[in-house]
N, C-alpha and C positions, 0 to 999 in steps of 0.2 A: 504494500500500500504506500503510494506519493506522503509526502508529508502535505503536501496540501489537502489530499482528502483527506488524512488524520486530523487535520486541522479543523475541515468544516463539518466531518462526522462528531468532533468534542463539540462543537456549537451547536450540531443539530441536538444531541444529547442537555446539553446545558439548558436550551431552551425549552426542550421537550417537557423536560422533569424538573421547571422551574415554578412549582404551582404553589400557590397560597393556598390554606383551608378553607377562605372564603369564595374560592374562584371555584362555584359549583358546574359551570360549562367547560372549564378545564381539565377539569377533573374528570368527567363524564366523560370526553370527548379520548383523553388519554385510559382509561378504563375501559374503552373499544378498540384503542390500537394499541393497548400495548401487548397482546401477545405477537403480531405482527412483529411490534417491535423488537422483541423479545427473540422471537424463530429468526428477525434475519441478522442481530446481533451474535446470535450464536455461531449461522455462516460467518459470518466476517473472525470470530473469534477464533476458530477452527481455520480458516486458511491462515491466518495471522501465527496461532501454533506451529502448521507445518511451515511455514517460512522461517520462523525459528528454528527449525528444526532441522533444516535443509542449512543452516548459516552454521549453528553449532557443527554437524559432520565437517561443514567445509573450513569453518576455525579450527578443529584435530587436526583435518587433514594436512593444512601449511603448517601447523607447530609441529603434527607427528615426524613431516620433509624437515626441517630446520633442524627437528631435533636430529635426526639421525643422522644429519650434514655433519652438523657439531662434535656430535659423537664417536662417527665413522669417518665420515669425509674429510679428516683435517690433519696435519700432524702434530697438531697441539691436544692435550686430555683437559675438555672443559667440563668443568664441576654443573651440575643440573642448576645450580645458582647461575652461574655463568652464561648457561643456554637461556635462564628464562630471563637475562638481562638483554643480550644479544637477540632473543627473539623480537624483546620488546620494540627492538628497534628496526626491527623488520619492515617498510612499508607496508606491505599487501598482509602483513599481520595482521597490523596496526588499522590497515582501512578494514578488514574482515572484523576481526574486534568492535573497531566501535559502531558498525551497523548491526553486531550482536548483539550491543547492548541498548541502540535505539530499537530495535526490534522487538529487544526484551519490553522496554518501558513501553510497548502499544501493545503488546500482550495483556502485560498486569494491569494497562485500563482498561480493555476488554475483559478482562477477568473480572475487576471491579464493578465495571459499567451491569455486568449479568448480576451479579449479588446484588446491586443499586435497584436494579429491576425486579426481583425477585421481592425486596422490601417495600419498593414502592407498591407492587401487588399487591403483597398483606397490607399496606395502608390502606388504597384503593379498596379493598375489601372492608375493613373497619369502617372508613367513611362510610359507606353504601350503607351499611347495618346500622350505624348510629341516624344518615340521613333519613332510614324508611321508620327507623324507632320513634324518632321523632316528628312524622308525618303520621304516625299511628299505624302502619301498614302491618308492624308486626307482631307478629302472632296474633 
């Protein structure tokens, strides 16, 4: 995923589930979509795993090369300290690396954002019950 659409997917989030208790058409309105919202948050969640998952193999795989460069390739005996200083400085490490770790951090908001959802439902639920409790509807 662009960082742009990570971008406008948080603001679509942000505003989706920016609701006051008194805002009863907001609420209603988000109490119809949100399982929608819900099922294609989880797509998104789910391809956003495997792409983590697909960067992690490919981060082993340059450190696993380096390391055995180090290790075998060389006529110098560098100490596992030594490799993972010299890895660090690795370019294509380095760029692998830190698109792991942006990667990772739109993960854990998709991870988040589903929890978010899941409470907002029990919310959504509560209101519903307190609002027909209090129109008389129940029981």
């Amino acid at each position: 995923m662009t960082d742009e659409k990570f971008r406008k997917l948080k603001e679509y989030y942000s505003e989706t589930f920016d609701v006051t208790q008194n805002d009863d058409r907001k609420m209603e309105s988000l109490s119809r979509s949100l399982p929608s919202i819900h099922q294609a948050t989880i797509g998104i969640y789910m391809d956003e795993v495997n792409i983590l998952k697909q960067l992690k193999i490919e981060l082993d795989k340059i450190y696993a090369e380096g390391y055995k460069h180090y290790k075998d390739g060389t006529n110098r005996d560098y100490t596992a300290k030594e490799i993972e200083t010299l890895m660090n400085q690795n370019k294509s490490y380095i760029d692998i690396k830190r698109r792991y770790y942006d990667q990772e951090m739109k993960t854990k908001y998709f991870e988040q954002t589903l929890e978010n959802i899941k409470k907002t439902g029990f919310s959504i639920s509560s209101w519903i019950k307190i609002k027909t409790f209090f129109q008389g509807d129940m029981y």
